[in-house]
Each structure stands twice: as C-alpha cells, then as structure tokens.
C-alpha positions as CSV (number, residue, x, y, z in Angstrom):
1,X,-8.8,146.6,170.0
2,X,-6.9,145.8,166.6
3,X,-9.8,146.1,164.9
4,X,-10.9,149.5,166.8
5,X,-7.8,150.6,165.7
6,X,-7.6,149.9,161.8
7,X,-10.8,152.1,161.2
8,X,-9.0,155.0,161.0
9,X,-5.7,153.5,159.3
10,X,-7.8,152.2,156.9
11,X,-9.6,155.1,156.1
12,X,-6.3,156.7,155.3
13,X,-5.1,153.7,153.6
14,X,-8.3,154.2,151.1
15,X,-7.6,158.2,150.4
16,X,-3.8,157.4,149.7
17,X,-4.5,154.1,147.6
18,X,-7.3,155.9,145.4
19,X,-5.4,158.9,145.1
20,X,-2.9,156.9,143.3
21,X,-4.7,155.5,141.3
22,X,-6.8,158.4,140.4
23,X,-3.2,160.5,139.5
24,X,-1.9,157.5,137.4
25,X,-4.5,157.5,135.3
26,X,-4.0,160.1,132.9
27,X,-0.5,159.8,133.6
28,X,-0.6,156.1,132.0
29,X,-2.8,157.5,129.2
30,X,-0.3,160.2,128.3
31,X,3.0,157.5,128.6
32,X,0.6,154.7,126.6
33,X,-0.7,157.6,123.6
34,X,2.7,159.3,123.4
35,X,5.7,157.4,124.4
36,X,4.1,153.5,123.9
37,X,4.3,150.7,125.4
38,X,7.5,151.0,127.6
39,X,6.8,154.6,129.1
40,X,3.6,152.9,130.0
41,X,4.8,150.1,131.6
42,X,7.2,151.8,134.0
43,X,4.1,154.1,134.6
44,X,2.2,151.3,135.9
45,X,5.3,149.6,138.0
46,X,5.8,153.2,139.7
47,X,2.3,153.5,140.5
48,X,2.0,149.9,142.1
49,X,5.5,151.6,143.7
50,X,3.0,153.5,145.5
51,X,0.4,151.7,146.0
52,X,2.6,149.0,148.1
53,X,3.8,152.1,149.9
54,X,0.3,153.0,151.1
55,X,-0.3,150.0,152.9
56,X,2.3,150.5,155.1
57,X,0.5,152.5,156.8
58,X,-1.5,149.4,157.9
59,X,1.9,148.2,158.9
60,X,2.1,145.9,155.8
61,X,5.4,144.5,155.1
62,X,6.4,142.5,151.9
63,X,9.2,139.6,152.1
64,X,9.7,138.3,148.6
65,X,11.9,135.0,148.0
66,X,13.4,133.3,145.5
67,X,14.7,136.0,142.9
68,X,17.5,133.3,141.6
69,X,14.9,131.3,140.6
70,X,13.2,133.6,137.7
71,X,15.1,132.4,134.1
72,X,16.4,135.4,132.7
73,X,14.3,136.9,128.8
74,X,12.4,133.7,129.0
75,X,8.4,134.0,128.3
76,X,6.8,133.1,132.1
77,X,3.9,131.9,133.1
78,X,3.9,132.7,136.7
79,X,1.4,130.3,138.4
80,X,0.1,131.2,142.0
81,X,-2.5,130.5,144.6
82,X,-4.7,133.3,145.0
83,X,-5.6,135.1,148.7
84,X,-6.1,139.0,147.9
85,X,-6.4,142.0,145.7
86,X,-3.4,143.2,147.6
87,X,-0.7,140.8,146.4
88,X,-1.3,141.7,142.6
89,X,1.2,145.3,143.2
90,X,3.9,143.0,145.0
91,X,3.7,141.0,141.6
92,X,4.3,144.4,139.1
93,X,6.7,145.9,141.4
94,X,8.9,143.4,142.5
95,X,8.7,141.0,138.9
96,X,8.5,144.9,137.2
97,X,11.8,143.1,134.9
98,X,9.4,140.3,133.6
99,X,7.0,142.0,132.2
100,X,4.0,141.0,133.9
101,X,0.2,140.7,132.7
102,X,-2.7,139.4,134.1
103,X,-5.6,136.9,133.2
104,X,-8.5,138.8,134.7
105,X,-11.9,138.6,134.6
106,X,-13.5,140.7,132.2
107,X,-15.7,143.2,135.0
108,X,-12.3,144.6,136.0
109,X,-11.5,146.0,132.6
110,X,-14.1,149.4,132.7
111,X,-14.7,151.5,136.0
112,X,-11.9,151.3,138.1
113,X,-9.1,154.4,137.5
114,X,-5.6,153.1,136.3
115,X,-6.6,149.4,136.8
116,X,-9.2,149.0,134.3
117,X,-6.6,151.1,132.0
118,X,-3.6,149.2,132.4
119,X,-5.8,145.7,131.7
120,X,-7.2,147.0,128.6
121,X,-4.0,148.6,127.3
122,X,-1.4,146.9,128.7
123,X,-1.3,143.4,127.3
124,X,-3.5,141.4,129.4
125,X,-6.3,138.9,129.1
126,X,-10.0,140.1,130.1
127,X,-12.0,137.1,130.3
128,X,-15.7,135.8,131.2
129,X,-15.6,133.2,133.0
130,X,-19.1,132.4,131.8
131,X,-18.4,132.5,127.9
132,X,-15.4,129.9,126.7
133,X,-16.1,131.1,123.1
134,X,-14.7,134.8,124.3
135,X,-12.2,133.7,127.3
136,X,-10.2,130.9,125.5
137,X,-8.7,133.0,122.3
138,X,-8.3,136.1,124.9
139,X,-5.9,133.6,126.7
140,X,-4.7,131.9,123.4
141,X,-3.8,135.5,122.4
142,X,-1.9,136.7,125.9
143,X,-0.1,133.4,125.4
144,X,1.6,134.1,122.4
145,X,2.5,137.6,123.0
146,X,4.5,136.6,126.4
147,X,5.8,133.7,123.9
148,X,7.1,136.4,121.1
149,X,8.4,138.9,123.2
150,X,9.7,136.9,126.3
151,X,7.1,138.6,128.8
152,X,5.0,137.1,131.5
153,X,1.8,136.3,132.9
154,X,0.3,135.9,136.2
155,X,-2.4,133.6,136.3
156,X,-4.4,132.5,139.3
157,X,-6.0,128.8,138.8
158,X,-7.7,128.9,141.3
159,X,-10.3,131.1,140.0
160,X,-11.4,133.1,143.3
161,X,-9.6,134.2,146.6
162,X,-9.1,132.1,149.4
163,X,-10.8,134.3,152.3
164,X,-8.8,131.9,155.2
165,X,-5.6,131.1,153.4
166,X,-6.5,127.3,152.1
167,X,-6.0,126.9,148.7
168,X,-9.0,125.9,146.4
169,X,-8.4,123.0,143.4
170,X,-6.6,124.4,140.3
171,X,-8.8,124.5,137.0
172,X,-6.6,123.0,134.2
173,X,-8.6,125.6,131.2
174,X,-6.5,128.6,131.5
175,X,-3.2,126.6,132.2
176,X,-3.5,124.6,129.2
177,X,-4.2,127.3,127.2
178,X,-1.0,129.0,127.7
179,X,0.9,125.7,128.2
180,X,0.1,125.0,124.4
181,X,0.3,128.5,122.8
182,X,3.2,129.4,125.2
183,X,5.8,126.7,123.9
184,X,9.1,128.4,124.8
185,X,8.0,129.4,128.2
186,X,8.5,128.1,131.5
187,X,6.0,127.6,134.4
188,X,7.1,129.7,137.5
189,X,5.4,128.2,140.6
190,X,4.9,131.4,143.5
191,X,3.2,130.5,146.7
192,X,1.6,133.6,148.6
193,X,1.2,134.0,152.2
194,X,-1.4,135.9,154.9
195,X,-2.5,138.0,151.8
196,X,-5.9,136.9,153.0
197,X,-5.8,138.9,156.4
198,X,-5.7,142.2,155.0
199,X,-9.9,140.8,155.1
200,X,-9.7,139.5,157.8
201,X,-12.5,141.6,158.8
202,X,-13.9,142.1,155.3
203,X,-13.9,144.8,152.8
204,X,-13.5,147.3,155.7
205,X,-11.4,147.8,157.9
206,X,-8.5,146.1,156.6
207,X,-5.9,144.1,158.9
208,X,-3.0,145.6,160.7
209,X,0.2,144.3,160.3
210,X,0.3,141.7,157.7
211,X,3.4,140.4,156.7
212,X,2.6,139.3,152.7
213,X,5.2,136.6,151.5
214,X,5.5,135.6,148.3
215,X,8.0,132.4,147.6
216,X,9.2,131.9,143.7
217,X,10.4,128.1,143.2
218,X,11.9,126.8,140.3
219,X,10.6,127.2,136.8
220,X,9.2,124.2,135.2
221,X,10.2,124.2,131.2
222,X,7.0,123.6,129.1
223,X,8.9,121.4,126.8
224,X,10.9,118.9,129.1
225,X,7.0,118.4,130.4
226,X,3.3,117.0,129.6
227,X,0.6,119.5,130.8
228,X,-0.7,116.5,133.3
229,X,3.0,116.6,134.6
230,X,3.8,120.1,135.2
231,X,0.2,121.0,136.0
232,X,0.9,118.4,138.9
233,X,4.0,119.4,139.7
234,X,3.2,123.0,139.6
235,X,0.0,123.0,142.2
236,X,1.8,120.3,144.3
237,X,5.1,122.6,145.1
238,X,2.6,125.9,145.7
239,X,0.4,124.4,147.9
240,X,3.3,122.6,149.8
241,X,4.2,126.1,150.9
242,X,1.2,127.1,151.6
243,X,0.7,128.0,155.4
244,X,-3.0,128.3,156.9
C-alpha cells in the first residue's frame, strides 16, 4: 500500500525538486558572474534550502547531531559513508558555515541544471575514477584550497552508494590525497542513516517517511596523526554508527 501510495507523492516530489533546480540555475550564474564567489555560495545553500523542503512531501525528516563537534575556521575534510543522492543537500544546508565542496565524479559536472554548475564553479573536485593522471591533481588542487581558505570538503570513500545501508571498504586514494595537501585540516568523521530507503524501491517511486540522520563525531587533527591512524580511526568510528 506504501508503495501504491508514493507514486503520486513522488511524482510531485520530482516537479518541485526539478523546478528548483531549473530556477537556481541562472540564478547561481548571475550571483557567480556578478557578485562572485559568496553571492554564489548562499545561492547554492538556499536552493538545497529547497530542495530539503521538497522532500517533505515524501514525509522526509532530517535529525542532524553533533554541531559541537565541527572546529570553528579550520579547513575540514568531512569523511562519510555514502547511502543516497539525497543526503548531499542535508550536507550544504545544515554545514552551509563550512563551506562545503564535493569530490564528485566527473559525469555529474555537464547536464544536470544547478548541479553540474555549482561543481564546475563552485570549488569542487570532478574526477574520473578511471584516469589517476586527471583525478589525483583535481583532488591535490581541492585540497589546498579548503587548506588556504579554511573551507571543507565532503568526500565519500566509499566510492558508490550502499543500496541497503551496509557500508562498503573505504579506498585510502582520495583520503590520502587531501590528508597530505590538507595539512592544517582536520578529519571530521559523519555517519549517515536510512538515506538508502528513499530507493528502497529504486529510482522510482521514492520511500515515504524516511527519517535521514546524519551523526558528526569529533574531528581528527591531521597533524597529531599518521594517515594509517586516522584513516583507521576515521572508518572505525563511522561505521560503528552505522545502523542496517
């Protein structure tokens, strides 16, 4: 019957989430080309605003915990297991103060409205996976910015979603990457929760009632740290907190 049910929800999920996007998009181009980089940021953090407001229509509700836990204009690299497309506007919204990129995979970067825009523009790291001579300076570069300007990044080690919740092994590349060009930052474990059931039916229609948690423990300073150490210590603590 739940499932019955979410066809139409979701259908009106889909017309409010690509309407967003489709109005940000020369709105970010006008805030990026005129008023730089801040006006474009906010831009971006209003229109994930809405976006997180359009799934509740799906009755999707976000609990986010550990605030105290983020170290205040410190360079981040916010570390997290990976379960949906759907947790990535929780992470600009809510972290909006930390200035948050992403290390995404290069395909996302041209054809989507707003998305691919904000990627391309907005500081963060387009990568193919299948060419380390173009992915490992792209992350050398997004490490030094977040370094210089005391900015974040969200990276997902894991590589792909978890379609059920259990987290896959963490690749070391991307982490050690930033772990040496990011010398003054701090490793910010997040575990995320039931992301993964907005599919539980697939693509379409989207899960009713998902309650998305996202859990920020204490950072982990690069320098008091090996990469072995805090790359164990990191995927230890996320997937301890992990429920599936």
């Amino acid at each position: 019957m739940q499932k019955i049910i979410s066809y139409p929800l979701s259908f009106v999920f889909a017309l409010l989430y690509f309407f967003w996007l489709i109005v940000f998009h020369p709105i970010q181009w006008v805030c990026y080309t005129f008023f730089g980089y801040n006006a474009h940021r906010w831009s971006v953090a209003i229109l994930n605003w809405f976006l997180i407001r359009s799934t509740h229509v799906l009755g999707t509700t976000y609990n986010i915990k550990g605030f105290e836990n983020i170290p205040a204009n410190k360079p981040l690299i916010i570390v997290a297991n990976h379960q949906s497309l759907y947790e990535i506007p929780a992470f600009i919204w809510f972290l909006r103060k930390c200035h948050p990129k992403f290390i995404s995979k290069i395909e996302l970067g041209k054809g989507i409205p707003s998305v691919s825009f904000n990627l391309k523009y907005g500081g963060s790291a387009l990568i193919d996976r299948k060419d380390p001579k173009q992915a490992l300076p792209e992350i050398q570069r997004v490490g030094k910015f977040i370094n210089d300007n005391n900015y974040s990044v969200v990276i997902f080690p894991e590589g792909t979603r978890s379609k059920d919740g259990k987290p896959k092994a963490f690749s070391v590349n991307g982490l050690k990457m930033l772990y040496r060009y990011a010398p003054d930052a701090y490793f910010l474990p997040v575990s995320i929760n039931n992301s993964w059931k907005m599919n539980r039916y697939g693509k379409f229609p989207l899960g009713l009632g998902t309650k998305i948690e996202h859990t920020i423990h204490p950072p982990l300073k690069i320098s008091d740290y090996t990469f072995d150490e805090i790359f164990e210590k990191t995927e230890t603590i996320i997937k301890q907190h992990i429920k599936h």
